[in-house]
N, C-alpha and C positions, 0 to 999 in steps of 0.2 A: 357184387353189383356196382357200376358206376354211375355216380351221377354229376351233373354240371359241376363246376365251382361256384358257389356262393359266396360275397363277397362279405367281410366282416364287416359292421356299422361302424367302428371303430377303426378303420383302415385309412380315414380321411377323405380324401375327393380327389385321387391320383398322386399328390406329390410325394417326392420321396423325403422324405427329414429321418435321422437318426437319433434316438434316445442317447439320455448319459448313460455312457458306460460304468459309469461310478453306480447305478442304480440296479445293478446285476446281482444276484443273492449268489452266494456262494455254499456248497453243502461239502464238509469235510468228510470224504468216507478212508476206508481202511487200505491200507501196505500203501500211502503215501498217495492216494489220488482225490481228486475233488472236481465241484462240479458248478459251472457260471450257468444261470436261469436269468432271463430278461426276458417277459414277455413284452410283445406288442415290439421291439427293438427299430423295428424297422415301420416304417410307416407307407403308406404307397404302395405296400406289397402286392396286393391283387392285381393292378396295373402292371407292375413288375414282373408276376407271372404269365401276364397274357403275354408279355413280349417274348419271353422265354422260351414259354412254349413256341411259338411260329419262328422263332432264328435262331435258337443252336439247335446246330445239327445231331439228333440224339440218333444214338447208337440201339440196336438191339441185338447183346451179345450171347452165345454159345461155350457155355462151360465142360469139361467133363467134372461129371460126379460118380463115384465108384465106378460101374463098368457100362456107363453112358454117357451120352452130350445130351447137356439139356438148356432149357432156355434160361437167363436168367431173368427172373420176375421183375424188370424195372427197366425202363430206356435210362442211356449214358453219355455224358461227355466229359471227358478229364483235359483240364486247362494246363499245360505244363507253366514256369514261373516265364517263360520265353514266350508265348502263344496269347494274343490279346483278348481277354474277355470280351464275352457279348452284348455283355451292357456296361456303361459306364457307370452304372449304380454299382456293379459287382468290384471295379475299382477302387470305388469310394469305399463303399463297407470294408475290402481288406484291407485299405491302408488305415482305417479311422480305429480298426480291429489292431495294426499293430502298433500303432500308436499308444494304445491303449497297453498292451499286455508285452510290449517289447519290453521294458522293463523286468518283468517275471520270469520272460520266455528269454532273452538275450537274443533274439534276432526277429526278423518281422515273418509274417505270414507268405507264401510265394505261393502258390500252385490253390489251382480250387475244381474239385469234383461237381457235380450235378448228377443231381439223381431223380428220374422223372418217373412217380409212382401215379401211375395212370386208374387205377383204384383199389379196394381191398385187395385182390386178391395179389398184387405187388407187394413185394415182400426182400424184406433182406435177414438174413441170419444171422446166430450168433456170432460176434468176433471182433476183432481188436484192430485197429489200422496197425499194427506193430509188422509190415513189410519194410524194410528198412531199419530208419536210426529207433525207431519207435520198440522195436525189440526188444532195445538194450538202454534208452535212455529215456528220461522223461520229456515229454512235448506238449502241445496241445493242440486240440482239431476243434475250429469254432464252426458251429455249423447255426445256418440261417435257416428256417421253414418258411417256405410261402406255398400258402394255395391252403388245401382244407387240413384242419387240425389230423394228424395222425400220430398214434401210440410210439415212443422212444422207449425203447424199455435196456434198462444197465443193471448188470447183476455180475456178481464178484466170479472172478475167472476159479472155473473149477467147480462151480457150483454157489448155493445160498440164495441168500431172498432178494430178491429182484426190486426195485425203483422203476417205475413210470411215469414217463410224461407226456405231455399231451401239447404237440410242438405245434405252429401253423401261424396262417396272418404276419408275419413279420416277427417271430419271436426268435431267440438267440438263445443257443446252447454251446457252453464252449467244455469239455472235458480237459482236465489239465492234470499236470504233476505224473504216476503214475498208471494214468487210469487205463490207458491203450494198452498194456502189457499187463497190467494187475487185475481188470475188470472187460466185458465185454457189453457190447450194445448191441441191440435189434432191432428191425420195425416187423411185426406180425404180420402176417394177413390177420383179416377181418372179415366174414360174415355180413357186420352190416351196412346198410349204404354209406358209402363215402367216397367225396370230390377229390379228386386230383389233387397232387401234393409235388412242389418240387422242394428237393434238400440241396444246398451249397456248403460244403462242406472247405472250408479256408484251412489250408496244412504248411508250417514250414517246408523247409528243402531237403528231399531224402526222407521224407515221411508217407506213406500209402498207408 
């Protein structure tokens, strides 16, 4: 079922300001990956989403799965490092993003996905951005939530017990070190009511 967005009380009064990055929790998990938690990161985010929704152009794509085409449960737009983002907030956040973790990472962030989950029943599956350098080397994919809180969920590639988070409002998740090749992440469907949600997902070059 969908319902409106609701805007979080703590989301400010439209402007956008960005939190310390230095205030991001960090969670060391196993075969060399780990994982940056900030909530609230961003601020403004509700505003940020209204725009989003009404000017990029989102995509509604057709996959095959085994011995069919089906829909994929989620509208898209993929930013290449060439191709100007939609908003100038999405600017700001990549470069203050590699500002921050170029040093860890050795190069800055360039390209940024959207993923516009229009409500529960949107969904993305298990798996790893490892299309590319991410196969074979370690990277990191900072991803921003805005719009209503929905389930992130990372569990060890291969199987084991799953980690959940609960992203939304301006909050920052960034997976780093091993985790794209070592571990995989999901968003569920969901049963019960929930607002609209977009994911910006900021990737070096040569990482899907």
């Amino acid at each position: 079922m969908s319902t409106p967005l609701q805007g979080s009380l703590l989301d400010g009064f439209g402007d956008t300001e960005f939190g310390p990055l230095r205030a991001a929790r960090r969670t060391v998990l196993d075969r060399g990956a780990w994982v940056d938690v900030l909530p609230g990161w961003l601020s403004g985010a509700d505003a940020l989403f209204d725009r989003l929704v009404d000017d990029v152009p989102w995509k509604a794509e057709r996959r095959p799965m085994y011995d069919r085409v089906v829909d994929v449960p989620r509208l898209l737009k993929f930013y290449s490092e060439h191709e100007p983002l939609p908003d100038p907030v999405l600017a700001d956040a990549r470069e203050a993003l590699s500002e921050h973790y170029r040093p860890e990472l050795g190069e800055s962030f360039r390209t940024a996905g959207l993923c516009y989950y229009r409500d529960g029943q949107d969904s993305v599956a298990w798996h790893g951005d490892n299309f590319g350098r991410g196969a074979t080397h370690d990277t990191m994919v900072a991803i921003v939530s805005i719009g209503a809180p929905r389930a992130l969920m990372l569990r060890p590639r291969g199987g084991g017990e799953s980690m959940r988070y609960m992203v939304g409002h301006g909050d920052l998740l960034v997976m780093g070190g091993s985790c794209q090749r070592t571990w995989e992440h999901a968003v569920p469907k969901t049963r019960r009511p929930t607002g609209p949600r977009i994911s910006i997902q900021f990737r070096p070059r040569g990482v899907r």
